[in-house]
MDAnalysis code that builds the backbone (N, CA, C; Angstrom):
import MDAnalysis as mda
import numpy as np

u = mda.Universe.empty(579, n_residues=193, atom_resindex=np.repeat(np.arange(193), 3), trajectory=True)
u.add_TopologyAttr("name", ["N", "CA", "C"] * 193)
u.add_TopologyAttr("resid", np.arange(1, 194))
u.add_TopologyAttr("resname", ["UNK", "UNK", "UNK", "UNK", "UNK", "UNK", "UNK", "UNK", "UNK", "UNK", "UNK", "UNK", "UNK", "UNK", "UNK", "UNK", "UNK", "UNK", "UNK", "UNK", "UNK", "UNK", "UNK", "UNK", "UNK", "UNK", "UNK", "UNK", "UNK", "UNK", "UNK", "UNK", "UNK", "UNK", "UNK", "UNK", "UNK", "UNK", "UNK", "UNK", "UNK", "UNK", "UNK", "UNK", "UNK", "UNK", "UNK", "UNK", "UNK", "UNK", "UNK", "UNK", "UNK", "UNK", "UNK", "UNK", "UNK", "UNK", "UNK", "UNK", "UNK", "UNK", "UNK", "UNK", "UNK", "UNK", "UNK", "UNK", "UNK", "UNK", "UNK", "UNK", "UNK", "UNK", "UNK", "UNK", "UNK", "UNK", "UNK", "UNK", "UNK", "UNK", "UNK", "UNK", "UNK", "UNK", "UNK", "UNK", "UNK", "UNK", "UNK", "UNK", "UNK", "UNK", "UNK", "UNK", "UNK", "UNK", "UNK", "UNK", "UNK", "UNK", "UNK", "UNK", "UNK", "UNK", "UNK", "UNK", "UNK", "UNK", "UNK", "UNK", "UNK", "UNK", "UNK", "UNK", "UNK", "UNK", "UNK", "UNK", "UNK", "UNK", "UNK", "UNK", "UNK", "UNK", "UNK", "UNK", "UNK", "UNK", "UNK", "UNK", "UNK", "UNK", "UNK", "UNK", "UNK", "UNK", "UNK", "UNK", "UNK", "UNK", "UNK", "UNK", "UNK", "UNK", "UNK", "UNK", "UNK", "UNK", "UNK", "UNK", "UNK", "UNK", "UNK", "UNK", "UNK", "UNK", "UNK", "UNK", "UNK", "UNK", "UNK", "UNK", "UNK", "UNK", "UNK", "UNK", "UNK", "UNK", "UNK", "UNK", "UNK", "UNK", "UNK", "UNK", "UNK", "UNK", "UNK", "UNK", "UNK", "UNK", "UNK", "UNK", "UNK", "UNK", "UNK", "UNK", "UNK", "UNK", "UNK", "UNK", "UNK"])
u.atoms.positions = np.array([
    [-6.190, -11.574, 18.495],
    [-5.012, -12.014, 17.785],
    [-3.925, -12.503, 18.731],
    [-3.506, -11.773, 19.828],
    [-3.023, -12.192, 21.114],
    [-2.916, -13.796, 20.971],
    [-3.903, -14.221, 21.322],
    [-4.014, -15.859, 21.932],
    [-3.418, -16.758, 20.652],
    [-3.941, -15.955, 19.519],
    [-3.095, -16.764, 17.987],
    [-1.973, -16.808, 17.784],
    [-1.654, -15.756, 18.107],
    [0.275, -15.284, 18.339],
    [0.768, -16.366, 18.987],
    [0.394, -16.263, 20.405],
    [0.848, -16.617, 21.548],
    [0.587, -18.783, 20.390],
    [0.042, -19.291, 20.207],
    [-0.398, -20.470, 19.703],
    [1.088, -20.372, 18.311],
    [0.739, -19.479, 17.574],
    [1.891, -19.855, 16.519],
    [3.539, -20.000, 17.063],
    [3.408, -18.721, 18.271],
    [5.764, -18.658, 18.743],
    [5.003, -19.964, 19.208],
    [4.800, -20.748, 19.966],
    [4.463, -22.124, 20.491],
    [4.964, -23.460, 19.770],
    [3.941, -22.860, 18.475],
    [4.326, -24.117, 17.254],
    [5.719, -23.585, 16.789],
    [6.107, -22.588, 16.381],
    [7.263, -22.175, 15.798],
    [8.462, -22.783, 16.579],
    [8.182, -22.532, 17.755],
    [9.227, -23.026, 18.597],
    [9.722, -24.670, 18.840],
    [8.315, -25.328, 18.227],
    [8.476, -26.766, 18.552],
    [8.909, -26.849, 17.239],
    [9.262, -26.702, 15.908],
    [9.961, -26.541, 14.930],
    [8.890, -26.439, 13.638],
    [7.539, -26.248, 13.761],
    [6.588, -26.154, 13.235],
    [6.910, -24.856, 11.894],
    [7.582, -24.502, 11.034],
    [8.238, -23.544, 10.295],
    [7.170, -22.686, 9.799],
    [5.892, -23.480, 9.474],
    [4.619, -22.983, 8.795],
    [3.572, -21.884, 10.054],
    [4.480, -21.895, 11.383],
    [3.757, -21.360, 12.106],
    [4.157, -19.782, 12.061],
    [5.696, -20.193, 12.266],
    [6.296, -18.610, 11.694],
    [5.861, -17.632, 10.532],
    [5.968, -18.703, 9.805],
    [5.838, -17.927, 8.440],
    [3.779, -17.368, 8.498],
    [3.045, -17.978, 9.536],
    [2.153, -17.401, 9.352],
    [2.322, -15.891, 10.074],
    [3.340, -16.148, 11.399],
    [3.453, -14.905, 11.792],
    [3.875, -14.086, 10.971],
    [4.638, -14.279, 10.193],
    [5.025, -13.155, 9.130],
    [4.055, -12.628, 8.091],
    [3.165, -13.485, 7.807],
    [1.788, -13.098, 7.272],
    [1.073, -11.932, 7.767],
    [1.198, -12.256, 8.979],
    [0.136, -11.161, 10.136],
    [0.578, -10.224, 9.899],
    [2.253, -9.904, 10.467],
    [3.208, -9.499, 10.963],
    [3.626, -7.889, 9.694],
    [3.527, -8.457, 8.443],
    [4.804, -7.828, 7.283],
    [4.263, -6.644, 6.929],
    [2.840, -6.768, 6.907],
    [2.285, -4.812, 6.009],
    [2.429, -4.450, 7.388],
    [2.193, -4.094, 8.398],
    [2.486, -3.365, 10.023],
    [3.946, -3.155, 9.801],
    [4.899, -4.066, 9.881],
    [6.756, -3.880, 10.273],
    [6.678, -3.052, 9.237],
    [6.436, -3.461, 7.799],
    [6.967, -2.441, 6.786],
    [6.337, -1.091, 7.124],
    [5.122, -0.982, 7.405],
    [4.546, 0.700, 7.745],
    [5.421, 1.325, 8.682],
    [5.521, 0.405, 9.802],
    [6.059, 0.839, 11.157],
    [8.181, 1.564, 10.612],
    [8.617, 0.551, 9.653],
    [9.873, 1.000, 9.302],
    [10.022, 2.371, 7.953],
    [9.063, 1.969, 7.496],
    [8.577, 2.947, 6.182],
    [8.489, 4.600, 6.815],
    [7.540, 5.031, 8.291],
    [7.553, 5.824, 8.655],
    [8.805, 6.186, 9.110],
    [9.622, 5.546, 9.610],
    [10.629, 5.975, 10.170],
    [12.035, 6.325, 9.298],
    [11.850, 5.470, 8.010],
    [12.718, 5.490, 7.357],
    [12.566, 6.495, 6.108],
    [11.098, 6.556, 5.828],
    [11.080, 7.578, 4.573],
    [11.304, 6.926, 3.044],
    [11.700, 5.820, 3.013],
    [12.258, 4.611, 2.062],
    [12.001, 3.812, 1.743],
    [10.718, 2.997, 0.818],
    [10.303, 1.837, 1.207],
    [11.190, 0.550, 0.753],
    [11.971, 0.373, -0.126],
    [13.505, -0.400, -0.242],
    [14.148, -0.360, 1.453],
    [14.165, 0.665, 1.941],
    [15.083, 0.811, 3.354],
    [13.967, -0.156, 3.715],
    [12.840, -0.017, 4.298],
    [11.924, -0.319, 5.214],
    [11.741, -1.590, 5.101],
    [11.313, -2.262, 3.817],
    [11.100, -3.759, 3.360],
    [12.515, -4.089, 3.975],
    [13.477, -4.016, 3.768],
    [15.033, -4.485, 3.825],
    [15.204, -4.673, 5.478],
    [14.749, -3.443, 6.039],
    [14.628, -3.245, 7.608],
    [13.388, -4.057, 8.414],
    [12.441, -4.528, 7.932],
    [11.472, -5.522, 7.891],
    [11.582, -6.969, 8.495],
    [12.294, -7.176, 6.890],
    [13.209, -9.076, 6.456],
    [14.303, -9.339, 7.338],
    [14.564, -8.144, 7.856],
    [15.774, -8.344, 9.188],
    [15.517, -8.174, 10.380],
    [14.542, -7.765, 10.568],
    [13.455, -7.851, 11.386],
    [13.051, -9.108, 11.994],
    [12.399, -9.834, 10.823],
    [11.705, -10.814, 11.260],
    [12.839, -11.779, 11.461],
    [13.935, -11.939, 11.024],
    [15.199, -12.431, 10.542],
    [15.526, -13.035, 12.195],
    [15.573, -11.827, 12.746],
    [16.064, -11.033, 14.387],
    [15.123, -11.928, 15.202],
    [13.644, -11.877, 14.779],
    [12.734, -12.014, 15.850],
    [12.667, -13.849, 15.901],
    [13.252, -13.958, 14.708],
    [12.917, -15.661, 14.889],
    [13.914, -16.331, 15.552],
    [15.239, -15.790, 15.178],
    [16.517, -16.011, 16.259],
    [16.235, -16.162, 17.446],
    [15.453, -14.841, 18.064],
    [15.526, -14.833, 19.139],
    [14.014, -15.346, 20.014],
    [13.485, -16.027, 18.985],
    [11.699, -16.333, 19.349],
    [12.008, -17.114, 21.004],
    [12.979, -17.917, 21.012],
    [12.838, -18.654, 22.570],
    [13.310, -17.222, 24.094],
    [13.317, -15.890, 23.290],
    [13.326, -15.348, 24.283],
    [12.052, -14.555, 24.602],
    [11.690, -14.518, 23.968],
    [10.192, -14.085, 24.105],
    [9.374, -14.802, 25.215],
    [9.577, -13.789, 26.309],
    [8.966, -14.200, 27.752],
    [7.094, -14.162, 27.285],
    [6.450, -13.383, 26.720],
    [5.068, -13.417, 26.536],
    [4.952, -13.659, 25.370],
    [4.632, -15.230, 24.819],
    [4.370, -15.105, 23.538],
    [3.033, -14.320, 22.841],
    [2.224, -14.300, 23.508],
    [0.896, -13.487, 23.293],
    [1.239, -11.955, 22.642],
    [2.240, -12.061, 23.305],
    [2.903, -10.175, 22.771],
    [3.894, -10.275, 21.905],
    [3.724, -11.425, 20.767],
    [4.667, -11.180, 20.062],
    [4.598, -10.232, 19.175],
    [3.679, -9.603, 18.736],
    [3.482, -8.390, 17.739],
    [3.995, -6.729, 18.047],
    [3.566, -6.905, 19.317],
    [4.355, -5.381, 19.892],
    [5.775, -5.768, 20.398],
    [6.538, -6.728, 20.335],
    [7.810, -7.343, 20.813],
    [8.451, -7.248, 19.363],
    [7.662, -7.653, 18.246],
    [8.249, -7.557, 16.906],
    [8.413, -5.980, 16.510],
    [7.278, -5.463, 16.700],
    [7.459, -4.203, 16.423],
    [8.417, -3.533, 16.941],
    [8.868, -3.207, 18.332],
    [10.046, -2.868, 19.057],
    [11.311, -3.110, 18.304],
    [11.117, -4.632, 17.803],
    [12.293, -5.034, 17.142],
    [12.552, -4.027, 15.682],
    [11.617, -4.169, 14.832],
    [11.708, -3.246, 13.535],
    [11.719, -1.640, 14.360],
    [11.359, -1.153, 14.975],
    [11.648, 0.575, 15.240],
    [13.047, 0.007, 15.556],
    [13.752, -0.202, 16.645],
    [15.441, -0.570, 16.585],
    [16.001, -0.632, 15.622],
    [15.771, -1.854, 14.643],
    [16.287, -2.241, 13.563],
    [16.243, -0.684, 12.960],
    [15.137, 0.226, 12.655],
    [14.792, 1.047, 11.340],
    [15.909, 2.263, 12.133],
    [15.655, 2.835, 13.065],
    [16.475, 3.503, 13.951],
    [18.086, 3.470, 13.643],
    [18.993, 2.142, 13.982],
    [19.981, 1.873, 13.606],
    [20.096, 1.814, 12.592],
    [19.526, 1.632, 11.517],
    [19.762, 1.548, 9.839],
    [19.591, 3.204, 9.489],
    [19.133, 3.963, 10.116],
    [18.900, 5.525, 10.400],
    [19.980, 6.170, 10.239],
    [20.801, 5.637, 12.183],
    [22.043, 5.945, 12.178],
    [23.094, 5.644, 11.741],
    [23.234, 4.297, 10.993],
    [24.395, 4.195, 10.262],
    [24.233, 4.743, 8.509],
    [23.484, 5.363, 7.771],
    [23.452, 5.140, 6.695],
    [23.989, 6.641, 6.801],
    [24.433, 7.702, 5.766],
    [24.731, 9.068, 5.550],
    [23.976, 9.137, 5.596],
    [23.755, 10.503, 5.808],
    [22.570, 11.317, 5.776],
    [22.627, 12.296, 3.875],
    [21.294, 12.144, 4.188],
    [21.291, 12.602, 2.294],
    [21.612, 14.024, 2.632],
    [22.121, 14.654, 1.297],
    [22.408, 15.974, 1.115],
    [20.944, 16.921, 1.013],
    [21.270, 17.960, 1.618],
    [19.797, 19.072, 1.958],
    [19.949, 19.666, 0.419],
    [18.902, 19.781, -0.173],
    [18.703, 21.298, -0.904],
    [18.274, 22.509, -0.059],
    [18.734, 23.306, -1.272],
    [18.313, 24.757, -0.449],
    [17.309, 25.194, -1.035],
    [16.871, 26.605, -0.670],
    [15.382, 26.530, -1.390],
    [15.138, 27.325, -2.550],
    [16.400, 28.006, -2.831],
    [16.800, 28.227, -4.002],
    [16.719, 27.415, -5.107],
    [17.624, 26.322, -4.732],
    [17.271, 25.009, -5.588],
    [16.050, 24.397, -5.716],
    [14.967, 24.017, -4.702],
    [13.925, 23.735, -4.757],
    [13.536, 24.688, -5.587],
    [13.264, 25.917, -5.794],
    [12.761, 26.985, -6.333],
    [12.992, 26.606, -7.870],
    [14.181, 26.694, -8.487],
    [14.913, 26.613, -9.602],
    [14.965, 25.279, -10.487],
    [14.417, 24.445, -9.609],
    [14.087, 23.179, -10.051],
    [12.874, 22.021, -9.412],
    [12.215, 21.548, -10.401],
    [11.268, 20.447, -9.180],
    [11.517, 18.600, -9.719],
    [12.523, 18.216, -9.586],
    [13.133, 16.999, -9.722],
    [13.872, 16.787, -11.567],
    [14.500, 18.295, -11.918],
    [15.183, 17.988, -12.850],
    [14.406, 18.433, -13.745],
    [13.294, 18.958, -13.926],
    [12.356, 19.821, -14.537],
    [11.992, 21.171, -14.285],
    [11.541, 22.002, -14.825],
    [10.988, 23.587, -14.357],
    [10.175, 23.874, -14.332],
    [10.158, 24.427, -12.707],
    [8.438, 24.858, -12.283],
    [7.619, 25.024, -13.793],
    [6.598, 24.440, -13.415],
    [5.224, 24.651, -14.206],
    [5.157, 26.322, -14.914],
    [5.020, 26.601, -15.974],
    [5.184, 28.261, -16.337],
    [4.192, 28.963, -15.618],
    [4.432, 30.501, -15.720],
    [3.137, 30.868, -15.191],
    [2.055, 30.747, -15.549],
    [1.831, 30.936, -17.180],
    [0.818, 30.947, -17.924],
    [0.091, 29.878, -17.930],
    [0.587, 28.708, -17.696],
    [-0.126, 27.644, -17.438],
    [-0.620, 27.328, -16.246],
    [-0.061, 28.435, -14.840],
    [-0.948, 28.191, -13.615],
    [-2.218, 28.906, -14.001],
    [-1.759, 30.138, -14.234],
    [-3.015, 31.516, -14.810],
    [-4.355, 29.991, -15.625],
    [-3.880, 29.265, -16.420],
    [-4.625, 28.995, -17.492],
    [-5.353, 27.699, -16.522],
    [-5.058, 27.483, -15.615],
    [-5.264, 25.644, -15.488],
    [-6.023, 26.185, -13.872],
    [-5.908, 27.546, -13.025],
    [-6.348, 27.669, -12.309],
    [-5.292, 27.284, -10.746],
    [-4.354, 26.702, -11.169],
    [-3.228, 26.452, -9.995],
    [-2.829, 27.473, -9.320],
    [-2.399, 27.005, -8.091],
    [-1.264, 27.975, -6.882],
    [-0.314, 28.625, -8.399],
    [0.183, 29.777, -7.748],
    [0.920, 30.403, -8.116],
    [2.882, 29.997, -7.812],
    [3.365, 30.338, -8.494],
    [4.602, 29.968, -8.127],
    [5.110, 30.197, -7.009],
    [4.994, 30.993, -6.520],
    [5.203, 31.793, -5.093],
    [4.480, 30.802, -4.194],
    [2.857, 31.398, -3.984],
    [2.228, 29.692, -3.541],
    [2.891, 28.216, -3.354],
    [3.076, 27.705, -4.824],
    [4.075, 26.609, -5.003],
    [5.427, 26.360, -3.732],
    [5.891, 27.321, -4.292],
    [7.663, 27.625, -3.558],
    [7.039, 27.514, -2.206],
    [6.259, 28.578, -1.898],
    [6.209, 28.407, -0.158],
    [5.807, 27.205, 0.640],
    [4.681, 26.917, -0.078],
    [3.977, 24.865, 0.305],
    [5.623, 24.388, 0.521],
    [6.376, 24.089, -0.627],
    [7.353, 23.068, -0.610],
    [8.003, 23.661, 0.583],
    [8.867, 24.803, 0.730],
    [9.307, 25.589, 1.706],
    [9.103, 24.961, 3.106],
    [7.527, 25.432, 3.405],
    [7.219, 24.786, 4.900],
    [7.167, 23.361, 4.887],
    [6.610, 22.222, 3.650],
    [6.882, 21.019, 3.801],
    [8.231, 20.524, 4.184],
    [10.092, 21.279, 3.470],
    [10.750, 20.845, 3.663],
    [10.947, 21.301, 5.289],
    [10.778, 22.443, 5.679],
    [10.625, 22.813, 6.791],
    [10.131, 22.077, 8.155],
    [9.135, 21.255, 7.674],
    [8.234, 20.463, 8.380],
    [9.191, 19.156, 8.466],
    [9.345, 18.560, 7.835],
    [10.545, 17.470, 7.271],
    [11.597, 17.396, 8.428],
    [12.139, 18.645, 7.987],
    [13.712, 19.119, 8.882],
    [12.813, 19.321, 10.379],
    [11.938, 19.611, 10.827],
    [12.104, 19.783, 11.854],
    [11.472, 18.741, 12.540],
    [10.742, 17.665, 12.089],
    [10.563, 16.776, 12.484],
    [11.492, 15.646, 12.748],
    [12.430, 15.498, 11.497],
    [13.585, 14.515, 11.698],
    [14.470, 15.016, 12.744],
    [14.571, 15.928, 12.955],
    [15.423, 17.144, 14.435],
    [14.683, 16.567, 15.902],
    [13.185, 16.145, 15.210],
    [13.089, 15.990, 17.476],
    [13.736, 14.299, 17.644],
    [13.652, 14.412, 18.553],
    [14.749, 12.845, 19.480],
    [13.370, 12.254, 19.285],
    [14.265, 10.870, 18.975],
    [13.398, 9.590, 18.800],
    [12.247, 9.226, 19.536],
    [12.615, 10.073, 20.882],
    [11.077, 9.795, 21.596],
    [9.988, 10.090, 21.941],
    [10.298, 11.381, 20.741],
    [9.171, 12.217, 20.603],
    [8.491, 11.830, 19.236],
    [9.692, 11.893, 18.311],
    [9.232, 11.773, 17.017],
    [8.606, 10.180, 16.342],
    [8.951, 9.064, 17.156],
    [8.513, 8.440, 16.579],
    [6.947, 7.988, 17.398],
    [6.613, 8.440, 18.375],
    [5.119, 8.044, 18.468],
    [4.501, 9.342, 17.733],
    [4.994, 10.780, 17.540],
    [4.350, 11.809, 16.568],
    [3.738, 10.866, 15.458],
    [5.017, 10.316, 14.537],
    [4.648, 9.994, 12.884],
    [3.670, 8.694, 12.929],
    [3.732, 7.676, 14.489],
    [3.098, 6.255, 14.307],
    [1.601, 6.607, 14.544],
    [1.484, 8.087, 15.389],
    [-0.161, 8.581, 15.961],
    [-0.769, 9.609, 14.773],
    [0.156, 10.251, 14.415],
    [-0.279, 11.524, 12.814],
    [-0.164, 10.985, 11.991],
    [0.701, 10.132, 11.378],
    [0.831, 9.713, 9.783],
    [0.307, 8.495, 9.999],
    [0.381, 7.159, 10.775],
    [-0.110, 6.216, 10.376],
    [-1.267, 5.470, 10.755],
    [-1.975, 6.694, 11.604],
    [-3.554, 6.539, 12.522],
    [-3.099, 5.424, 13.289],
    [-2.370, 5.467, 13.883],
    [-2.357, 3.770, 14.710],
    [-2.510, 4.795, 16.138],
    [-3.570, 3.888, 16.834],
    [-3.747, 4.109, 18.170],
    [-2.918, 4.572, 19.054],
    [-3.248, 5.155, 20.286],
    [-1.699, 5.651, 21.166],
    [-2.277, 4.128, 22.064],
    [-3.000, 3.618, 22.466],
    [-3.217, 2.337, 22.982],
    [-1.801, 1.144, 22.322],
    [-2.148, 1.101, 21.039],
    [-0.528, 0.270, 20.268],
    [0.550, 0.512, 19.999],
    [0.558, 2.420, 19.994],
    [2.049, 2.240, 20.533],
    [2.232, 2.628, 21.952],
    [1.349, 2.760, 22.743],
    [1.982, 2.125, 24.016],
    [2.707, 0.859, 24.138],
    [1.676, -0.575, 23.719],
    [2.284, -1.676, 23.529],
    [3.819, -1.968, 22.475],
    [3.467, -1.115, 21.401],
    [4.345, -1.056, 20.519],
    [6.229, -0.629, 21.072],
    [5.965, 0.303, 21.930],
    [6.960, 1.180, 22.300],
    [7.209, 1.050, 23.837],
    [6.600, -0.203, 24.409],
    [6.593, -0.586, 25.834],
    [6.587, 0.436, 27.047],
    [5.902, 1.536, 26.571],
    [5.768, 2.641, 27.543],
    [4.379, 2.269, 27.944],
    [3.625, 3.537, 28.446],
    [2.596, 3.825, 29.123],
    [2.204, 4.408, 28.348],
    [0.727, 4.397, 27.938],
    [-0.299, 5.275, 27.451],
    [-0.284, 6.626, 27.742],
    [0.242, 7.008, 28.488],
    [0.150, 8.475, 29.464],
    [1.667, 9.087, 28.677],
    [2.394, 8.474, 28.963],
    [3.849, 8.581, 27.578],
    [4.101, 8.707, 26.602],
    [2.853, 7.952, 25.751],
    [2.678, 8.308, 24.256],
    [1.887, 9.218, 23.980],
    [1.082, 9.798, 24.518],
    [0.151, 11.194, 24.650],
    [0.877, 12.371, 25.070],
    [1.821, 12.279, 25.643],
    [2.899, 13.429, 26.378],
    [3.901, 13.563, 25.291],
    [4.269, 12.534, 24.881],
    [5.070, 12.063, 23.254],
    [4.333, 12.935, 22.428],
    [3.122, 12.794, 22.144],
    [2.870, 13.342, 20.888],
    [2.493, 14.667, 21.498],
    [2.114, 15.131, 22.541],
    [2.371, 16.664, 22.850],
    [2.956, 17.182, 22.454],
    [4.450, 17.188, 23.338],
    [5.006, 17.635, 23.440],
    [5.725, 17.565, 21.775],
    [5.491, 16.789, 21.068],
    [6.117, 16.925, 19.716],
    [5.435, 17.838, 18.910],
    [4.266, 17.940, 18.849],
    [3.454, 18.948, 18.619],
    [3.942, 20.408, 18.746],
    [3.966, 20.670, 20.001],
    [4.346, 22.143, 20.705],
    [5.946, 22.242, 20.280],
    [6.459, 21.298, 20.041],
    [8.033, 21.807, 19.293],
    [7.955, 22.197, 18.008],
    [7.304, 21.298, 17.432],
    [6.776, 21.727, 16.122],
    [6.371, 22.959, 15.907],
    [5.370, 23.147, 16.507],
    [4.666, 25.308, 16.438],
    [5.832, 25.553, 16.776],
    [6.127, 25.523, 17.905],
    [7.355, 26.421, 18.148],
    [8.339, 26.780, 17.307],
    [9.004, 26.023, 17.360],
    [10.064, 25.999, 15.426],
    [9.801, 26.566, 14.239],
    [8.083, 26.176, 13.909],
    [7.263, 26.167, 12.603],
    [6.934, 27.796, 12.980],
    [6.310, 28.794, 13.799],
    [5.769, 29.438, 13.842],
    [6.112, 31.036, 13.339],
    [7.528, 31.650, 13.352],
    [7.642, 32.040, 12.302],
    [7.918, 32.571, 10.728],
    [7.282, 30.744, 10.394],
    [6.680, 30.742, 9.064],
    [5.229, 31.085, 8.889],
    [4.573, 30.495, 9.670],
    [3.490, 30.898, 9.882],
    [2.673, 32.333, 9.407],
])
């Protein structure tokens, strides 16, 4: 794909418009995954995407390797999703009381109907959500340079080979990345455990 890239910023650049827009073809389910993980939002992420590509075409005559325009784009959407991160509020936490007392404006499932249907128990229930929000909070807590090759190598199977490229580090960086995000994780997580 490399050498195609590198062929479309080429045409794009000579004012060829249909070359871009194929890059954006290639380009749009990856940026949106890549902003989606980071953002939690897929309205945020699409939005963080289109400004994205917005960004990358502006700046297509700086693109020293056109061949690498895909991990150069990507860089661009983690920034973009990052800063749209830090400027937006941060949503309000429930507590787990509330989680408990409610599950989006409805009430836990009765008992009789776990008893009857064979489900986790409420308790069961409560605790899953518990360590999920748990998991949540303590993941959005590690620094960006841990956490975002964690969610691009655990949640979205993408190679530590692409986000090396992705994240212009070293292979040896994104494996130490997702270590060490790991071992914060137990650490934090453990007693819940």
């Amino acid at each position: 794909m490399s050498e195609d890239d590198e062929h479309l910023v080429k045409a794009a650049l000579a004012g060829q418009r249909q070359a871009f827009d194929n890059l954006i073809g290639r380009y749009q389910r990856p940026a949106v995954a890549v902003a989606l993980r980071l953002l939690n939002n897929l309205d945020d992420a699409m939005e963080v995407a289109q400004d994205a590509f917005f960004k990358a075409y502006q700046a297509l005559a700086q693109l020293n390797e056109p061949k690498r325009f895909g991990p150069w784009l990507m860089k661009i959407v983690s920034n973009q999703a990052l800063n749209f991160r830090r400027s937006r509020s941060r949503l309000p936490r429930i507590s787990i009381d509330q989680a408990a007392s409610t599950d989006n404006g409805n009430e836990i499932v009765n008992y009789a109907a776990q008893i009857a249907d064979n489900e986790p128990s409420a308790y069961q229930q409560l605790a899953a959500r518990e360590l999920n929000l748990a998991l949540r909070r303590a993941i959005d807590d590690l620094p960006d340079n841990l956490r975002v090759p964690l969610e691009l190598f655990t949640l979205e199977k993408m190679p530590q080979k692409e986000i090396a490229d992705l994240l212009n580090c070293s292979l040896q960086t994104v494996k130490w990345s997702v270590f060490e995000a790991r071992r914060r994780l137990k650490d934090q997580l453990k007693k819940m455990l």
